[in-house]
N, C-alpha and C positions, 0 to 999 in steps of 0.2 A: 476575266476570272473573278468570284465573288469574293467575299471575304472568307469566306470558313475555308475555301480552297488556299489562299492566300497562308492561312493560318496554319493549315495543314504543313505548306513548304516549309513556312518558317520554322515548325517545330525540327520538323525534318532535317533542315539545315543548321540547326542550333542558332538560329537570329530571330526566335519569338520577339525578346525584349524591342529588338530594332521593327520587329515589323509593326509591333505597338506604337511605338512612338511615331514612325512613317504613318500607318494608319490615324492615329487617334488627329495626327495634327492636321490632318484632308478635313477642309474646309466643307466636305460632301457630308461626313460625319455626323448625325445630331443626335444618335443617342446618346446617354447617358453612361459613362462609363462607370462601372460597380466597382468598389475597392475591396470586396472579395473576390470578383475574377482577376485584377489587380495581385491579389496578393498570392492566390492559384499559380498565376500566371510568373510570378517573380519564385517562389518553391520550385517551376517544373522547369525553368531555367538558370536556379542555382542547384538542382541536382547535374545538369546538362553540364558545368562548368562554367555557368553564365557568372559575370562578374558586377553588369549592374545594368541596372531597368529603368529607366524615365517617360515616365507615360502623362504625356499633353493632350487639353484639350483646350479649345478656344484660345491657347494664348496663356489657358493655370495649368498649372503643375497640379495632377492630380493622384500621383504616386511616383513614389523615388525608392529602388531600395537597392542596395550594396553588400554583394557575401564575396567571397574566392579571393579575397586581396583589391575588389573595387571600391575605389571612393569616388567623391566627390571633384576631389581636385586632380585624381591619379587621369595616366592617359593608360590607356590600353593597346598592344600593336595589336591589329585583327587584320595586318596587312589587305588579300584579297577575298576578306570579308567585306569589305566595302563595296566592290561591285551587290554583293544582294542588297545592298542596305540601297544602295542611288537607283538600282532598279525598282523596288517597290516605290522608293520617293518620286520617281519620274512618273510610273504609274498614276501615282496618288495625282501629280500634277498636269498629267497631260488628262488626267477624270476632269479635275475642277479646271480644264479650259486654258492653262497654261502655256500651252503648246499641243503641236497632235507630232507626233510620235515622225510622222514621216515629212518634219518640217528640216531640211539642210540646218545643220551645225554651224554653217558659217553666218547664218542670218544672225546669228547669237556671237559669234567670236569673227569679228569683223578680218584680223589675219588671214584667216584663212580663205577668204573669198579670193583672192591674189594665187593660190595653189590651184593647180587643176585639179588635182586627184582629192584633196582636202575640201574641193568649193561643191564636191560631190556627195558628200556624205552626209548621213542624215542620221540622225537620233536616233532609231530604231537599229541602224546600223554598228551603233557604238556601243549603246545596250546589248545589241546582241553577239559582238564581239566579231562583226562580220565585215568592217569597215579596212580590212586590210593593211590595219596600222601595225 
């Protein structure tokens, strides 16, 4: 999936800010990110009820902004908000070679190679919430 599709979810889902930060930090990345789509980008996610945006690139900080009650140091529950946010990030890293998608879980979490049903499952599987846990 490319990125404008990508972006589209995001908006959809109310996790622009997260999909920023997952995208901007893929090491696949090289352009230049503008601090006016930045700051676009942080407006159409504090209408949304977004609460705050950190958008990385190379390793800088290259926009940080906080409305709705978010700060810096505050946490936020986004309970199963997090599944989108570790699926774009796995995305991003199974792009830049990190792993492929249909490599078993337990190569990674060594426990689990001792379970039958756990030494079966695969990254694609968990991401997709198909793994029958």
């Amino acid at each position: 999936m490319n990125g404008l599709l990508w972006l589209r979810f995001a908006q959809r889902s109310g996790y622009s800010g997260l999909f920023l930060l997952a995208f901007a930090t893929s090491s696949s990345v090289s352009a230049e990110i503008r601090g006016a789509d930045c700051v676009r980008a942080a407006k159409y996610s504090e209408s949304k009820r977004g609460v705050s945006m950190l958008v990385l690139q190379n390793g800088r900080t290259i926009f940080e902004h906080y409305a709705n009650g978010g700060s810096a140091s505050g946490r936020w529950p986004i309970f199963s908000g997090t599944k989108s946010f570790w699926g774009i990030a796995a995305l991003a890293a199974a792009h830049d070679g990190l792993f492929r998608l249909d490599d078993l879980v337990s190569d990674t979490i060594p426990e689990w190679k001792s379970d039958p049903r756990k030494s079966r499952i695969t990254i694609r599987q968990l991401l997709d919430q198909t793994d029958g846990m």
